[in-house]
Backbone as ProteinMPNN parsed JSONL, in Angstrom:
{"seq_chain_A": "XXXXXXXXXXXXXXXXXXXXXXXXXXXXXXXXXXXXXXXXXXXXXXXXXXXXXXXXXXXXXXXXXXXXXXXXXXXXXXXXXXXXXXXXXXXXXXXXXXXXXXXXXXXXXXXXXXXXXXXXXX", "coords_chain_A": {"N_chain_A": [[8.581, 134.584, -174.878], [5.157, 133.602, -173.531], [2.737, 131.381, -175.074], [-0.439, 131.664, -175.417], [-2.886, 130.127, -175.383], [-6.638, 129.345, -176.63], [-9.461, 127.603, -176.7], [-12.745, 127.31, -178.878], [-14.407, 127.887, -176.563], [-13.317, 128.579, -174.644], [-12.0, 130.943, -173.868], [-14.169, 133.855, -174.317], [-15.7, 131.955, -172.119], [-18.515, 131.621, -171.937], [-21.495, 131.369, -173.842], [-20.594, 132.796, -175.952], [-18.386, 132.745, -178.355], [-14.803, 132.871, -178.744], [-12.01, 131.214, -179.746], [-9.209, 132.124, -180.381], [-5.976, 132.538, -181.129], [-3.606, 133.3, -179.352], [-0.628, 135.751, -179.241], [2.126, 135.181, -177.269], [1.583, 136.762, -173.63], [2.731, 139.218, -171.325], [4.048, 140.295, -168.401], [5.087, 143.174, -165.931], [5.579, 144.238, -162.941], [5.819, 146.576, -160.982], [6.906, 146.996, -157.276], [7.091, 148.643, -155.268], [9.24, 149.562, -151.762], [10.831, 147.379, -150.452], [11.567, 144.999, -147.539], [15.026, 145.405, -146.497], [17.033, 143.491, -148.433], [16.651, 141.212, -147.557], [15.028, 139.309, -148.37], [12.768, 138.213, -151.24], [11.51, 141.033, -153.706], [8.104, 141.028, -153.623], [4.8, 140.198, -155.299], [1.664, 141.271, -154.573], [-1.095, 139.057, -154.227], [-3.971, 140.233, -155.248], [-2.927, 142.643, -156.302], [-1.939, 141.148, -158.683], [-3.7, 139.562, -159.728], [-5.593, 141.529, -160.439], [-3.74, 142.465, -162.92], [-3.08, 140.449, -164.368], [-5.729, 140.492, -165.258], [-5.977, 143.007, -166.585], [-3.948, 142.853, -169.102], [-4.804, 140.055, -170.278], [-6.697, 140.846, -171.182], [-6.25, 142.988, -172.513], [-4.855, 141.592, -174.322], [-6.947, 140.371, -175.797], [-8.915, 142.016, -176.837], [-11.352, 142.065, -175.097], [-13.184, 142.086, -172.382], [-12.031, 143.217, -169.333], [-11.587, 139.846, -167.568], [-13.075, 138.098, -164.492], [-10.674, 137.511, -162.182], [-9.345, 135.798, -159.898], [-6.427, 135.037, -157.546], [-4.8, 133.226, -155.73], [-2.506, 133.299, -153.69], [0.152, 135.635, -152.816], [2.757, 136.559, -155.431], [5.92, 135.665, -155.465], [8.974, 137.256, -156.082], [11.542, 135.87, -157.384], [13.231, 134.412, -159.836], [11.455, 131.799, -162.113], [9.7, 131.353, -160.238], [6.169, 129.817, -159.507], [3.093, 130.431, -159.866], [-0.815, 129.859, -159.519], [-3.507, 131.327, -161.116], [-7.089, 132.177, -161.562], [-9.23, 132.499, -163.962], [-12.658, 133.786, -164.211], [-16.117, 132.756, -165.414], [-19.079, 134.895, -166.672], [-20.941, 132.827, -166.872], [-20.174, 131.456, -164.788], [-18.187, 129.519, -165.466], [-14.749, 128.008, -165.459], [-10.943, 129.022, -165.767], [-8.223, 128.121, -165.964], [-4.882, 129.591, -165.257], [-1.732, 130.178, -165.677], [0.931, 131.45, -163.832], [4.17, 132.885, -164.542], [7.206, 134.037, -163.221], [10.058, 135.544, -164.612], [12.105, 137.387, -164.879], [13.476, 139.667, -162.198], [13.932, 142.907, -161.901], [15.582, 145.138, -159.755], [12.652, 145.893, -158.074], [11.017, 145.479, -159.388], [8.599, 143.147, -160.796], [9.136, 140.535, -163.475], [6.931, 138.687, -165.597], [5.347, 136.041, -166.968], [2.334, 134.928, -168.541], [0.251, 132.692, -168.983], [-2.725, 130.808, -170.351], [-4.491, 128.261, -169.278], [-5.784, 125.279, -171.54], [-7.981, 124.28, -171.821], [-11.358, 125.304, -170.596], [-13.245, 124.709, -167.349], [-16.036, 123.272, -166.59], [-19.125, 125.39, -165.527], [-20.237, 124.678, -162.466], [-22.748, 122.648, -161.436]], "CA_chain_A": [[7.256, 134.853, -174.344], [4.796, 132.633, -173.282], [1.903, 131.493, -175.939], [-1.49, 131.293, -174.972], [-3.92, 129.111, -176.182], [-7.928, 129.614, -175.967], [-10.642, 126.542, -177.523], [-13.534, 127.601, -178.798], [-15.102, 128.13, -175.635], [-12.738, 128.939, -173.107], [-11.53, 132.553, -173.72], [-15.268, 133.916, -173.147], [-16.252, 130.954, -170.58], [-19.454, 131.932, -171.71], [-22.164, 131.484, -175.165], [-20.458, 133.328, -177.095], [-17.017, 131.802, -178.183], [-13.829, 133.448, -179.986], [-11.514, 130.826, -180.643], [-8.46, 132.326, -181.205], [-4.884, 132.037, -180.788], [-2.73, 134.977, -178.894], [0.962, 135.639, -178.694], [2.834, 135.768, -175.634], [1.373, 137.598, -172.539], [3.946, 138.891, -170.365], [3.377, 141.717, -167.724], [5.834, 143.985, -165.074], [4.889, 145.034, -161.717], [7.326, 147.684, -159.509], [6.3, 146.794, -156.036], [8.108, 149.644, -154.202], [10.129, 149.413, -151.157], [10.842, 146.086, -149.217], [12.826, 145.091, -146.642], [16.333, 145.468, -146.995], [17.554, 142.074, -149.2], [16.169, 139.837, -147.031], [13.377, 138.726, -149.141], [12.998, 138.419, -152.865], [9.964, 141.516, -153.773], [6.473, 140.062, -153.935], [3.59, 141.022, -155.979], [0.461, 140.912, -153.789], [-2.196, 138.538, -154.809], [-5.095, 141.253, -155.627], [-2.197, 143.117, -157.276], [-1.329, 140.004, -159.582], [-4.875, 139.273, -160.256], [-5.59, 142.52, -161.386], [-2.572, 142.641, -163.961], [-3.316, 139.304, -165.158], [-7.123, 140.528, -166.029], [-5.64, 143.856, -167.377], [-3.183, 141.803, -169.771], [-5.213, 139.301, -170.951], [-7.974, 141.884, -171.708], [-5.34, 143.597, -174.029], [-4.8, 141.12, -175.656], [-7.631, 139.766, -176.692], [-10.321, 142.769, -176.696], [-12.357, 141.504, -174.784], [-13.519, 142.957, -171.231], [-11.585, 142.345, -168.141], [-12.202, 138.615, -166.769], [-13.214, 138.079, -163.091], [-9.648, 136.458, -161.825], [-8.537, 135.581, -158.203], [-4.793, 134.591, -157.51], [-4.83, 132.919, -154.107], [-1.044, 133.553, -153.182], [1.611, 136.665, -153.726], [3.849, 135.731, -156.05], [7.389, 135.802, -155.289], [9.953, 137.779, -157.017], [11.906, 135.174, -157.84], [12.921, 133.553, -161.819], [10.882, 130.611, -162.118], [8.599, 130.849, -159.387], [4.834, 129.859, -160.334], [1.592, 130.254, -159.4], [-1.878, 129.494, -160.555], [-4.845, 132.06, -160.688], [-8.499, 131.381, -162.075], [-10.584, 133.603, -164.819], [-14.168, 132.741, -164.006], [-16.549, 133.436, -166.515], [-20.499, 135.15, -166.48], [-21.661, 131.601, -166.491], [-19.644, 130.108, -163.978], [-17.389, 128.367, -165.725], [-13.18, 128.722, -164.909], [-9.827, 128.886, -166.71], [-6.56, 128.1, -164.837], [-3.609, 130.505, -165.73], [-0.392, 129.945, -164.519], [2.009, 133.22, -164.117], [5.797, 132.346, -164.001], [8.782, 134.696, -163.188], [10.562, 135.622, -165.573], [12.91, 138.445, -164.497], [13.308, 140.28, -161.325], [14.9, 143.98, -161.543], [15.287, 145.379, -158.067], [11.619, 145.89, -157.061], [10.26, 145.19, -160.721], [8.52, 141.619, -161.116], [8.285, 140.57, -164.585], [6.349, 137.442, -165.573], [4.727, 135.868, -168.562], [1.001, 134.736, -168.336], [-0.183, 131.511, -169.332], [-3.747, 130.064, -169.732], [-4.863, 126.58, -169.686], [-5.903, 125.18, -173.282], [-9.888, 124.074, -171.603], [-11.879, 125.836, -169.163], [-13.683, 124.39, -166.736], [-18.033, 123.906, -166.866], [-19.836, 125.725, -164.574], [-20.878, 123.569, -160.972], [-24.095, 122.366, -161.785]], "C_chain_A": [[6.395, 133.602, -174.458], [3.879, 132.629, -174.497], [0.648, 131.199, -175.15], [-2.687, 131.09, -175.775], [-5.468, 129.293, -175.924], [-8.567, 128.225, -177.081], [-11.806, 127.597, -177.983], [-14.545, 128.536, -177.769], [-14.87, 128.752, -174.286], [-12.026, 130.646, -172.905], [-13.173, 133.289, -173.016], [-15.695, 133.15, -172.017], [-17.635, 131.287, -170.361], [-20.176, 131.486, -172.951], [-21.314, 132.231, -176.242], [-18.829, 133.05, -177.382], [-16.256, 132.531, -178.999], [-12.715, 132.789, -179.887], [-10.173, 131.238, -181.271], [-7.199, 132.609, -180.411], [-4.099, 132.987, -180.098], [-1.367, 134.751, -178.623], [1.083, 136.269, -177.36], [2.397, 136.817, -175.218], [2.155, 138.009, -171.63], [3.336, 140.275, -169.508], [4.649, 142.125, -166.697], [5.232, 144.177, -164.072], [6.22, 145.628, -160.755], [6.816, 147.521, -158.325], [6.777, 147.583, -155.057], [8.698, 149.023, -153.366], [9.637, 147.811, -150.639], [11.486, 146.065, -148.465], [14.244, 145.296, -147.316], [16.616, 144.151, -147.445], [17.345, 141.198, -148.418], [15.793, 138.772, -147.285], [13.437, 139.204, -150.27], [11.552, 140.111, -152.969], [9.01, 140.675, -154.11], [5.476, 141.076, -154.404], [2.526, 139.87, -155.527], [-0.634, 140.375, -154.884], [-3.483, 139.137, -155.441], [-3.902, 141.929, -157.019], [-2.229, 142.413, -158.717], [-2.575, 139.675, -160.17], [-5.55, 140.544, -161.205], [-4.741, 142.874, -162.915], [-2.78, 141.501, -165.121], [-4.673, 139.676, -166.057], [-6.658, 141.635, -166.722], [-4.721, 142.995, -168.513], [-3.773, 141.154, -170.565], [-6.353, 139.89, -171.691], [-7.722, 142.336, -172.92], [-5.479, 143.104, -174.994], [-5.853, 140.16, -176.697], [-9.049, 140.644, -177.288], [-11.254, 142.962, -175.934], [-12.253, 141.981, -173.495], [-12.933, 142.273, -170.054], [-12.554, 140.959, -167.433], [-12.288, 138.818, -165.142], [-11.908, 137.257, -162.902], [-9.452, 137.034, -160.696], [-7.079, 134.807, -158.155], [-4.946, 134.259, -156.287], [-2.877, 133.056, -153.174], [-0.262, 135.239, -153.668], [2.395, 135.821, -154.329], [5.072, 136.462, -155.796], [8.277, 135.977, -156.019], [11.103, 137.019, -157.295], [12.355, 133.879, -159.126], [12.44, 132.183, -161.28], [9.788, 130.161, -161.013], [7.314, 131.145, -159.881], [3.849, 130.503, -159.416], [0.315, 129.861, -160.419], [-2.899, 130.387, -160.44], [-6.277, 131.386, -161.82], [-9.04, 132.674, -162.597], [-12.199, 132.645, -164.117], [-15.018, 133.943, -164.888], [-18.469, 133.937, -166.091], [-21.291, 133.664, -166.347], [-21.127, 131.185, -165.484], [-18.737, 129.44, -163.98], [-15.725, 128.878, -165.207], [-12.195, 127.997, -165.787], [-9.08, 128.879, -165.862], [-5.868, 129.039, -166.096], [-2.69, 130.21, -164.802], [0.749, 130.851, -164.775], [3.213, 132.503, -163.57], [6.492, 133.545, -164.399], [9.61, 134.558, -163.726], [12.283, 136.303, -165.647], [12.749, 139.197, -162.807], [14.213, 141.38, -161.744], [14.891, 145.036, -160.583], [14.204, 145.294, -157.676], [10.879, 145.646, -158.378], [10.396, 143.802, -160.766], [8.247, 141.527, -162.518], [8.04, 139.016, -164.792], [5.822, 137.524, -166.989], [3.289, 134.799, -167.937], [0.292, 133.402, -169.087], [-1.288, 130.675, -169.747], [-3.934, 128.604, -170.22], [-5.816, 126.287, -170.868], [-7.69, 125.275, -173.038], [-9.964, 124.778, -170.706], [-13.187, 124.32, -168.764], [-15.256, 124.438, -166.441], [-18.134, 124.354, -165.297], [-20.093, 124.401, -163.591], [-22.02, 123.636, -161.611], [-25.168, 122.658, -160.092]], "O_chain_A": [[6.681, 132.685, -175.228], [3.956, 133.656, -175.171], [0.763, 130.441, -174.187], [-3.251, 131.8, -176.609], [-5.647, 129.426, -174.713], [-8.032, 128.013, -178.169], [-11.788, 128.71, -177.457], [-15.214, 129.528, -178.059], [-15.56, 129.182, -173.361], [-11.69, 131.228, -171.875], [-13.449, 133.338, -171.818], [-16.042, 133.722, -170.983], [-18.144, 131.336, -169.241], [-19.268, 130.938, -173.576], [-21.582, 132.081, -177.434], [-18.081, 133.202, -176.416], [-16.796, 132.945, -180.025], [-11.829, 133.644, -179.9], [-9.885, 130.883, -182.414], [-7.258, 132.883, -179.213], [-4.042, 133.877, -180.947], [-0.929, 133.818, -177.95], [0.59, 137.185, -176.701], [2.52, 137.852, -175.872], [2.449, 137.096, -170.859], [2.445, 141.043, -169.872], [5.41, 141.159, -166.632], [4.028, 144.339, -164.27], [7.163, 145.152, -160.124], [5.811, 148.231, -158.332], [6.861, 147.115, -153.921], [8.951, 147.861, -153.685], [8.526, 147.299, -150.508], [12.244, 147.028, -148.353], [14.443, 145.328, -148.531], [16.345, 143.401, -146.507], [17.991, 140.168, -148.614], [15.984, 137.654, -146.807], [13.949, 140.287, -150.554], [10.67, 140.052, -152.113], [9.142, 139.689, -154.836], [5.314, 142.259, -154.105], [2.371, 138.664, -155.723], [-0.98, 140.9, -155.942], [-4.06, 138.39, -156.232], [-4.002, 141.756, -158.234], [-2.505, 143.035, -159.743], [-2.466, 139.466, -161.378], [-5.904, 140.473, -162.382], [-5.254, 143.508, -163.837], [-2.681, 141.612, -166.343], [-4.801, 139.328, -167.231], [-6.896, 141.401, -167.907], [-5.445, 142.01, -168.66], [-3.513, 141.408, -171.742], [-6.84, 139.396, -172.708], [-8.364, 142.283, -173.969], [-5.901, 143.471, -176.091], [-5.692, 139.56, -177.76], [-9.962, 140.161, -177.957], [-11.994, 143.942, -176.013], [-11.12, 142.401, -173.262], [-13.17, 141.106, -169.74], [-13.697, 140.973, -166.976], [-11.583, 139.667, -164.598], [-11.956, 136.178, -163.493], [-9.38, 138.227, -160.4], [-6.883, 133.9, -158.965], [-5.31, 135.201, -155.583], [-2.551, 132.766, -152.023], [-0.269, 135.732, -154.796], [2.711, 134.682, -153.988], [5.203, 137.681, -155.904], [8.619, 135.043, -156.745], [11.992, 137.835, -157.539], [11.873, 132.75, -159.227], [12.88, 131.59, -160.295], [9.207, 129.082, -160.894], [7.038, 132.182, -160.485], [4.061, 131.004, -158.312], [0.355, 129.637, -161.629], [-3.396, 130.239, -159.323], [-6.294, 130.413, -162.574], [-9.265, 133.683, -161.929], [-12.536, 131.511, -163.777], [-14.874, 135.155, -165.056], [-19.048, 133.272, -165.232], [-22.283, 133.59, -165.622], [-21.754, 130.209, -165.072], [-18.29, 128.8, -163.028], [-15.538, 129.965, -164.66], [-12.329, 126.914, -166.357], [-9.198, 129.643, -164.904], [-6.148, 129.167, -167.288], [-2.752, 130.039, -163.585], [1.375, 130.922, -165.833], [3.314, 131.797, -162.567], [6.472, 134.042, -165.525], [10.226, 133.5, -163.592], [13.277, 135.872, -166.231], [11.61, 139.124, -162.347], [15.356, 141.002, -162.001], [14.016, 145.889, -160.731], [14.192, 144.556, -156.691], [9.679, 145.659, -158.103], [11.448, 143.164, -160.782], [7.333, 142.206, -162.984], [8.779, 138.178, -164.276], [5.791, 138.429, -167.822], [3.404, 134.047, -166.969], [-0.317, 133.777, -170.088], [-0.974, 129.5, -169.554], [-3.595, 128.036, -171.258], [-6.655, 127.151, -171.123], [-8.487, 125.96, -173.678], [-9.025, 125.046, -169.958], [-13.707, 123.441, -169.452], [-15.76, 125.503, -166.087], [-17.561, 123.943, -164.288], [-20.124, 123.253, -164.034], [-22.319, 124.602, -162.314], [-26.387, 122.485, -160.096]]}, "name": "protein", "num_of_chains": 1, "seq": "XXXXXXXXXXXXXXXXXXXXXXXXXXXXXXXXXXXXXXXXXXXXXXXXXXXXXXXXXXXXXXXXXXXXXXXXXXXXXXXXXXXXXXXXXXXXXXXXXXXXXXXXXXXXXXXXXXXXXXXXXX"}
């Protein structure tokens, strides 16, 4: 499992800071039917963004983050992506979700976030 790292400042992305360390995030998604084996399953971008903010919520207490995923991710081991927490101020966290497992229509992945966030646009 993956580890994920927060600073001071970057888990809220806001005044009020917690600083603290979390074990591996990993998450599942069953995406029902697809074509016939054509195509690996994909977990839709809204989908994936949602899972990621449920997930990371878990594990840290703390109240689902605003995150956008700009791609589906592709049911495929080792394929990435990158989505973005953005925080009541403004500010943003990269996460990067990698494929882990595929079992027939079940994606599973492990959840990642980046060590700094990002200040608010001025």
């Amino acid at each position: 499992m993956a580890k994920i790292y927060f600073s001071a400042t970057t888990w809220s992305l806001s005044v009020v800071a917690v600083g603290v360390l979390l074990t591996g995030c990993s998450a599942s998604v069953h995406v029902g039917k697809t074509e016939p084996k054509v195509s690996a399953p994909k977990v839709s971008a809204d989908k994936l963004a949602t899972t990621v903010a449920e997930r990371l919520a878990a594990s840290t207490g703390q109240p689902k983050p605003d995150t956008t995923c700009p791609e589906d991710l592709v049911g495929k081991v080792g394929t990435t992506t990158r989505c973005t927490l953005t925080g009541d101020d403004g500010s943003t966290l990269g996460v990067t979700v990698t494929v882990t497992s595929v079992d027939g229509e079940q994606v599973n992945f492990d959840i990642e976030a980046d060590e700094t966030a990002s200040p608010a646009a001025s």
